[in-house]
N, C-alpha and C positions, 0 to 999 in steps of 0.2 A: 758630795762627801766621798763617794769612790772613788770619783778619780783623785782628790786627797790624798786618802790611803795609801793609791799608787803610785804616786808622788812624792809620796812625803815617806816611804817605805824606810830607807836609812835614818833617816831622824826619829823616826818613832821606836828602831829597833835601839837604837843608842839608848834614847830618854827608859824605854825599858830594860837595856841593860846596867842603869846608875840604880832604876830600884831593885833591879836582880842582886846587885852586888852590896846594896845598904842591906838587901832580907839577911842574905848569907849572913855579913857581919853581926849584924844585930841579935843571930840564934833562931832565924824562925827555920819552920819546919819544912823537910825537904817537901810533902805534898804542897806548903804553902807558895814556897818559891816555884816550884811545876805548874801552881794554878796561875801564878805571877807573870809565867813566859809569854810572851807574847812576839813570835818572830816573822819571819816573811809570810812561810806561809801559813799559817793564820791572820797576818794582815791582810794577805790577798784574799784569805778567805770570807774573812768579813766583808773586804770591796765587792766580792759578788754577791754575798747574802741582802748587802744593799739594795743590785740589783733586784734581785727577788723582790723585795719588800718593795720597792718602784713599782715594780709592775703589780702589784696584789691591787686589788678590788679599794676604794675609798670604801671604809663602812659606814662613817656620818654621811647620817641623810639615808640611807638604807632601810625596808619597810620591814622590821620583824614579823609583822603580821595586818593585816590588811582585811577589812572586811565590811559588807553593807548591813545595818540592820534591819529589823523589819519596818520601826519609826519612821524609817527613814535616813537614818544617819551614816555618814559616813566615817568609820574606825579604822584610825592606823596607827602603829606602833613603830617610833623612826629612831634608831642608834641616833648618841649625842656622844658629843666627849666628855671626860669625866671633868677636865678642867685641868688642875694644876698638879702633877704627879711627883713628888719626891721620892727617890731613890736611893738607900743607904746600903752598900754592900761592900763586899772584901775581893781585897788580891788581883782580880779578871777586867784586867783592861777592857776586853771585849762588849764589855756589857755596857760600856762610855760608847761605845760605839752601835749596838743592838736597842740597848734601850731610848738613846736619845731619836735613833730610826721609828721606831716602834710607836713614842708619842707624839710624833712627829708626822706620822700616815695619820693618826687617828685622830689629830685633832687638840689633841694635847701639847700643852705646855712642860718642859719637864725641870726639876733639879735634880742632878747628879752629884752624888758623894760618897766617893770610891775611899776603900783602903787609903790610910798615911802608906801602907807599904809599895802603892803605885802612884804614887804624887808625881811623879815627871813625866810617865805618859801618860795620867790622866788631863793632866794641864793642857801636855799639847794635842791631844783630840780635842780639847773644848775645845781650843783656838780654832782644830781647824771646821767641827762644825760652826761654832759662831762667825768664822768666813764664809761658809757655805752659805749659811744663811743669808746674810746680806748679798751673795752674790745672786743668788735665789728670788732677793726681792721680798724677802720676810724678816720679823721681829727678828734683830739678832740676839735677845732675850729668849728665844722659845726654849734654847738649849742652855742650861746653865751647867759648868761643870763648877761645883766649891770646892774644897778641902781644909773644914774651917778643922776645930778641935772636936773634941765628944762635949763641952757644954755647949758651943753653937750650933753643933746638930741637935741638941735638948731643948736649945731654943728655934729650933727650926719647926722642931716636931710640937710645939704649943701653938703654932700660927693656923690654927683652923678656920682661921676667916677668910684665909689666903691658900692653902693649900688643901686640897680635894681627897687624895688617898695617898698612902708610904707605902713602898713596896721595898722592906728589907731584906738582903740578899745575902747568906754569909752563915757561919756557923752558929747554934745554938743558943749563944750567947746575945750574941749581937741579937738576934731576932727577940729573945727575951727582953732584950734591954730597948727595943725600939720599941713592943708592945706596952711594956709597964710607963716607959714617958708620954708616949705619944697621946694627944687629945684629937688626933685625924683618925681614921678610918683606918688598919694597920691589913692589909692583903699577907698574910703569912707563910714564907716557904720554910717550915720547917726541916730537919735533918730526912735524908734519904734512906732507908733500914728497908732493903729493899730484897725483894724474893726471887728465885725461880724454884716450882717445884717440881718435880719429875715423879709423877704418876704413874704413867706405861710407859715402858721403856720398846715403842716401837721401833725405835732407831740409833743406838747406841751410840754412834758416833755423831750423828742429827744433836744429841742431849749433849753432848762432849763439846760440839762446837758452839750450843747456844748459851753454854754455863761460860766458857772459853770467852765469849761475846760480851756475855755482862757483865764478868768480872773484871778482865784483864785489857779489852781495848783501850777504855780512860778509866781507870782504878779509881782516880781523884773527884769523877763528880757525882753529882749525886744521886744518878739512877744506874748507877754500877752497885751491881748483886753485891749482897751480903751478909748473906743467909741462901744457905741450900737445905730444901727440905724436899726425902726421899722418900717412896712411900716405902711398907714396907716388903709387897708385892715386887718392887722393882729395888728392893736393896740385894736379891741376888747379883743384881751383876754391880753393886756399889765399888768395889775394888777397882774394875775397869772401867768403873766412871771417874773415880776420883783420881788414880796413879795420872791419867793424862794434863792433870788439873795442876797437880804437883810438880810436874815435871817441869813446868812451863812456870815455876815460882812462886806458887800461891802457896803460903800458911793455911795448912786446912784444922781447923778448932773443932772437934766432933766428939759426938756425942758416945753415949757408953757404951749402944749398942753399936755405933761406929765404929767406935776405936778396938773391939770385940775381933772385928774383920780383919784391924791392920793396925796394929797398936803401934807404931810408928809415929802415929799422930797425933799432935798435941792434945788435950782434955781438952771441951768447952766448958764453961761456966754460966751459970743464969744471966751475970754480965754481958756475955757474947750477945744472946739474943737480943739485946736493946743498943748493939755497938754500930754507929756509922764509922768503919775503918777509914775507906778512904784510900784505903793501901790494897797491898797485896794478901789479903789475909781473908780468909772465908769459914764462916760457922757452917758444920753439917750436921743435923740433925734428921733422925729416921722416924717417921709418924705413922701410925697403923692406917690411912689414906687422907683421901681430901676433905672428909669433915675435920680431923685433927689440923691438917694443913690451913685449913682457911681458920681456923682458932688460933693455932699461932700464930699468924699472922695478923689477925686483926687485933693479937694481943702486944704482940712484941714489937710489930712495926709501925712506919708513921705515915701509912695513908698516904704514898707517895705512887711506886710502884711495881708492879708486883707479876707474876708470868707464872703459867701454869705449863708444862709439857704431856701431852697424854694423846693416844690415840680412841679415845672414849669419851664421844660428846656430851655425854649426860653430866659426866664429871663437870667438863669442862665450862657448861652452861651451870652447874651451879660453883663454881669458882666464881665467875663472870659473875653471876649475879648477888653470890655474898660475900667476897673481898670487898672489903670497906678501905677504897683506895682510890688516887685520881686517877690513875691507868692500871688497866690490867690488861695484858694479855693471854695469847693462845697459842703455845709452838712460835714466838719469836723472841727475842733478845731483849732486855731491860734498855737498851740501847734506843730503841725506837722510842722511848718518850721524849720527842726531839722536837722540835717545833720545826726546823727545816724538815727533817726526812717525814712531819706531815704536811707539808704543804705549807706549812704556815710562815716560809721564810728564815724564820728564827724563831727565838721565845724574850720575852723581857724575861720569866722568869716560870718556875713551876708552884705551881699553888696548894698546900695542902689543907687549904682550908674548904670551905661546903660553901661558902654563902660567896655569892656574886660571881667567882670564879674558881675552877679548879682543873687540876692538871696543865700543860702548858699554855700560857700564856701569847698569844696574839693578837693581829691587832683587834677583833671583835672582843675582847676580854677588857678591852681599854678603853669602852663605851660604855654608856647605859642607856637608857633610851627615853623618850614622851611619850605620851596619847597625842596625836595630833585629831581634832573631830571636825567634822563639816557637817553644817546642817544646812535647812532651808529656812531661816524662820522661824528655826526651832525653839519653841516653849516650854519647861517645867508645866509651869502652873496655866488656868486662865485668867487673862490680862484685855479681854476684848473691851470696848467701852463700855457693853450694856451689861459686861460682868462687875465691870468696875463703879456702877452705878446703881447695882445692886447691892451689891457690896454696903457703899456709902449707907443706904435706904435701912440694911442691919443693924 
């Protein structure tokens, strides 16, 4: 399927630019057409992530845990696949190509069902993974890509004898509306309302460039900050935190004691706190330190993720450990909740949920596992003959 990619690089940028040019028409939103593009390179960049994922570890058949008992017995704990995985999300070609990779290492079967606003280059990745496949020498079924309506994805999501877990992808909406039909198992990546906070300002321009990082690198997805919260220890130098912030294009929406400093700048509203922009736009609000900090957060945001900056580990360690969040960091960028830049190749997707999986998605996130036992002969009960003849004799 890489070399596809790099193959098939003009045809795929074409089929993307008939749905770039139906979004424009049709009114949808500039982030949504941004999330739409899909050009060279980003195709070449997926051809490599490919590779990556090639080379990762098989996790089916892998021993979670492994152990002898005292009985006797022998205990293991082995990744399985989950079985059959449907996929319902918006706009990002890339994820026809990520996700259908993804259950595809792990042993999964997938369906894929992108955006109507990327139907032409979603059709021709299936194509060219279901080439792949058969040139491969596997089901050319493992990858389905459809693009029925929204009642054939309604009735997709009722076939729980046939499908395993729905991983919906896509804005607020859509996840609502796959949760409430669906009778499968629904993996939820809810909206991104994500933090950095700046506690000690040991480094001024170090906080400049990691707010810089997860705001403005990709605005549009959804572990770009959006919400700044300052303590109020390090809102002396707030001025020279935020002018750089501005400069560079960000709408800053701040709070009373903010706007105090540099009334220039828009009001927030209680609204702000609960907004995934998406855009170029950031709420700042000043909190008298990291207990207030981690309150807001755990109240206004959505468990996605979240970044602390301070030169004060005790802070830090209790950030760490009561952000109610899939990822949190310490002194890095929101950016890093990546599934490549951990190791992981990619991500099918990031998880806000607690149960089975959370935070980015990999291939070990796309298993579950058995008890596999060995014994010798091993018995519950006694079953010997002169038990069993006693037995009768009662």
């Amino acid at each position: 399927m890489a070399e596809k990619l790099e193959e098939n690089t003009e045809a795929i940028i074409d089929a993307n630019q008939q749905d770039i040019e139906a979004a424009i028409s049709s009114g949808l939103s500039e982030n949504t057409v941004a999330r739409l593009r899909f050009g060279e390179q980003k195709i070449l960049a997926r051809a490599r992530s490919l590779g990556k994922i090639a080379g990762l570890s098989d996790p089916v058949g892998q021993a979670i845990r492994e152990e002898s008992l005292s009985i006797g017995l022998h205990v293991k704990r082995v990744r399985v696949p989950l079985g059959v995985i449907l996929m319902v999300y918006e706009a990002r070609p890339h994820v026809t190509v990520n996700a259908g990779a993804f259950c595809l290492k792990s042993g999964n079967a997938s369906i894929l069902r992108g955006g109507s606003e990327a139907v032409h280059c979603n059709i021709l990745l299936g194509q060219l993974w279901q080439e792949s496949l058969v040139e491969a020498g596997l089901p050319k079924n493992a990858i389905q890509v459809v693009s029925g309506s929204h009642q054939e994805v309604r009735q997709l999501l009722e076939l729980d004898e046939y499908i395993d877990l729905v991983i919906p992808r896509g804005g607020k909406g859509l996840i609502r509306s796959v949760a409430e039909y669906s009778r499968i198992p629904v993996l939820k990546h809810f909206e991104g309302i994500c933090h950095v906070y700046v506690d000690k300002l040991g480094n001024l321009q170090s906080a400049v460039d990691i707010v810089l990082d997860s705001k403005c690198l990709m605005p549009e997805v959804c572990n770009a900050a959006e919400t700044l919260l300052v303590s109020r220890e390090a809102s002396s130098q707030l001025k020279e935190l935020l002018e750089p912030i501005r400069q560079h294009g960000v709408v800053l929406k701040v709070c009373d004691e903010a706007r105090r400093i540099d009334n220039r700048l828009e009001q927030a509203t209680d609204e702000d706190w609960r907004t995934e922009y998406l855009d170029m736009i950031l709420s700042v609000r000043v909190v008298d330190g990291v207990e207030e900090a981690i309150e807001h957060i755990n109240q206004y945001g959505s468990h996605h993720t979240d970044t602390i900056l301070t030169s004060d580990e005790s802070h830090a360690a209790r950030f760490v450990r009561e952000v109610d969040s899939g990822v949190v960091l310490v002194n890095a960028s929101t950016m890093f909740c990546d599934g490549e830049s951990l190791g992981m190749g990619a991500e099918i997707g990031i998880s806000t949920d607690k149960l089975h999986a959370r935070g980015p998605m990999g291939l070990e996130e796309l298993t579950s596992y058995k008890f596999v036992i060995r014994g010798e002969g091993h018995v519950m009960g006694q079953w010997s003959e002169t038990q069993n003849v006693a037995n009768q004799q009662q």
